[in-house]
C-alpha positions as CSV (number, residue, x, y, z in Angstrom):
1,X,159.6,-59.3,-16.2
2,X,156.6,-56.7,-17.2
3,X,154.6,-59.9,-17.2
4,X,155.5,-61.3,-14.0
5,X,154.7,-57.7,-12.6
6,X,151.3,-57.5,-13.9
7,X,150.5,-61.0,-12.8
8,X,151.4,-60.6,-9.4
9,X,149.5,-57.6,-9.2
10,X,146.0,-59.2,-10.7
11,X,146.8,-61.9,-7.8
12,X,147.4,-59.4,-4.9
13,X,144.1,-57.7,-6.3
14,X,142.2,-60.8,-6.8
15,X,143.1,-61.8,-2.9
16,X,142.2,-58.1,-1.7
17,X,138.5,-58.2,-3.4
18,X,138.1,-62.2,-2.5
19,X,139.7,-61.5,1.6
20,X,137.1,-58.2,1.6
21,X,133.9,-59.9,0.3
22,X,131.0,-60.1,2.1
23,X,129.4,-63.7,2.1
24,X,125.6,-62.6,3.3
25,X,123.7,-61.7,0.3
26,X,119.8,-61.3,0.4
27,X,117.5,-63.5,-1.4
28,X,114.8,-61.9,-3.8
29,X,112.1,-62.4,-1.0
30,X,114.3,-60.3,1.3
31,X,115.4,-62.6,3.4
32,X,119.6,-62.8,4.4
33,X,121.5,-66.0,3.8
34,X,124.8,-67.0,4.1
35,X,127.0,-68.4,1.6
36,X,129.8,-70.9,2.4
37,X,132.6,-73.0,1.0
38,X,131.2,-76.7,1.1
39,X,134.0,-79.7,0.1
40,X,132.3,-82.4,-1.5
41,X,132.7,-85.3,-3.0
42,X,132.7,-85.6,-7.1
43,X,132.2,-88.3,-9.5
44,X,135.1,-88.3,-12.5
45,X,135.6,-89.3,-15.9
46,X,139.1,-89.3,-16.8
47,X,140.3,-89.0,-20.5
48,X,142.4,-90.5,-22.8
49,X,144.2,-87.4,-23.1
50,X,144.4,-86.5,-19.2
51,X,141.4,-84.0,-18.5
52,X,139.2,-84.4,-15.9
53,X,135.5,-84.7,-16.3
54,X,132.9,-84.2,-13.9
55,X,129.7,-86.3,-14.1
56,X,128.1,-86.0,-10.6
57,X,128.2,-84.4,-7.1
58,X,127.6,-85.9,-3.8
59,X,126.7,-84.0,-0.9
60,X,127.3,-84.6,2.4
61,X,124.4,-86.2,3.9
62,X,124.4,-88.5,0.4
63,X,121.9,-87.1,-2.2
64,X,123.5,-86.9,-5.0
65,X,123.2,-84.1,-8.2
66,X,124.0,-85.6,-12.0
67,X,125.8,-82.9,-13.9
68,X,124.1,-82.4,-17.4
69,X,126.4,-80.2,-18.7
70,X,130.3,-79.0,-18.5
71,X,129.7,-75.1,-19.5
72,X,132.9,-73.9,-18.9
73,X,136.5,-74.8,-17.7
74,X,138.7,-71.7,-16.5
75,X,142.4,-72.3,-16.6
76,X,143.9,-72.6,-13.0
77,X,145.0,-69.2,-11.6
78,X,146.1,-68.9,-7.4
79,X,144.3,-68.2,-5.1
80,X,145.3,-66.1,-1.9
81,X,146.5,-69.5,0.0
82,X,148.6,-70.7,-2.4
83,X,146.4,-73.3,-4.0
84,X,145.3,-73.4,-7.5
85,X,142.1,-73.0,-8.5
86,X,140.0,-74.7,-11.7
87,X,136.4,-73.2,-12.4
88,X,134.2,-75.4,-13.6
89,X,130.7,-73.6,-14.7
90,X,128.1,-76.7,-14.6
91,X,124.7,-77.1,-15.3
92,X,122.3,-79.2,-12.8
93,X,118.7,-79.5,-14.5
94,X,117.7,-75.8,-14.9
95,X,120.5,-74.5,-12.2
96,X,124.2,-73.0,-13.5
97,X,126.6,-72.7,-11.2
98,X,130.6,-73.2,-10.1
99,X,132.4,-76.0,-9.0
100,X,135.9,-75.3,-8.3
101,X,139.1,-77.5,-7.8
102,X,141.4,-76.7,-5.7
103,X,144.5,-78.1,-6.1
104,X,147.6,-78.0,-3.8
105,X,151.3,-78.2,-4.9
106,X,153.7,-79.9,-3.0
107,X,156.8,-78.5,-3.7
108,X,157.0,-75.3,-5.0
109,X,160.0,-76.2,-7.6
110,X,158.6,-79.0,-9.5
111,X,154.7,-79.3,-10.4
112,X,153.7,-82.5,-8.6
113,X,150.1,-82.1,-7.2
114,X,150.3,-83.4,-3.1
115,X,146.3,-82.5,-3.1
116,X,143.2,-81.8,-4.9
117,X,140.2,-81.4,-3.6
118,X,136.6,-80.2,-4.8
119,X,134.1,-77.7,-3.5
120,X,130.9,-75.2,-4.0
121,X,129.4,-72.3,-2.3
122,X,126.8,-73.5,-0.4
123,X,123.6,-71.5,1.5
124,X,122.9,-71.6,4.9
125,X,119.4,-71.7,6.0
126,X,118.3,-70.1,8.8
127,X,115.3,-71.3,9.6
128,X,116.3,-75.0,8.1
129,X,113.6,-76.9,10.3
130,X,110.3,-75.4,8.3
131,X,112.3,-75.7,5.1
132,X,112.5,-79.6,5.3
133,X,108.9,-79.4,6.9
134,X,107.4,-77.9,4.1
């Protein structure tokens, strides 16, 4: 029961720091940029044994990134909605970052997953025309 406890409280303070955070962050030249959560689409390899690997992602307008390197794999934890959450750390040429899965369960007495879906924070440029331009 002590374990329940504690669990529901690291949830209920997970949502309150993810709910109050602010997604504008400045670059190192100064500049303000807006982070956002961007589904995409992800290449698998599925195992023998059931995991899930990630090889590549494709973005929306259809480039698409080859993953060198799995980092790290979280185990699943909730997140504020009611979804479940797996963190992958990857490594695209010289860039680390997260991909995350989010998975939705169905019913909330057995464990069959009705959904699953992949995303990343993405940046929002601003000035997006003399970016391409350049």
């Amino acid at each position: 029961m002590l374990a329940l406890a504690a669990l529901l409280f690291i949830i209920a303070n997970k949502c309150s720091i993810i709910l109050s955070m602010s997604h504008i962050y400045k670059t190192s030249n100064g500049k303000s940029v807006r982070q956002y959560k961007r589904y995409v689409d992800v290449l698998l390899r599925h195992t023998s044994l059931g995991g899930m690997i990630p090889y590549a992602i494709c973005w929306v307008d259809g480039r698409t990134y080859y993953i060198d390197e799995v980092l790290n794999v979280e185990d699943p934890w909730p997140d504020c909605k009611g979804h479940w959450e797996v963190k992958y750390t990857i490594r695209l040429a010289d860039h680390v970052t997260d991909l995350y899965l989010e998975q939705t369960i169905r019913d909330k007495d057995s464990d069959e997953i009705a959904k699953a879906r992949w995303w990343v924070m993405a940046v929002e440029y601003r000035d997006r025309n003399r970016l391409c331009d350049k």
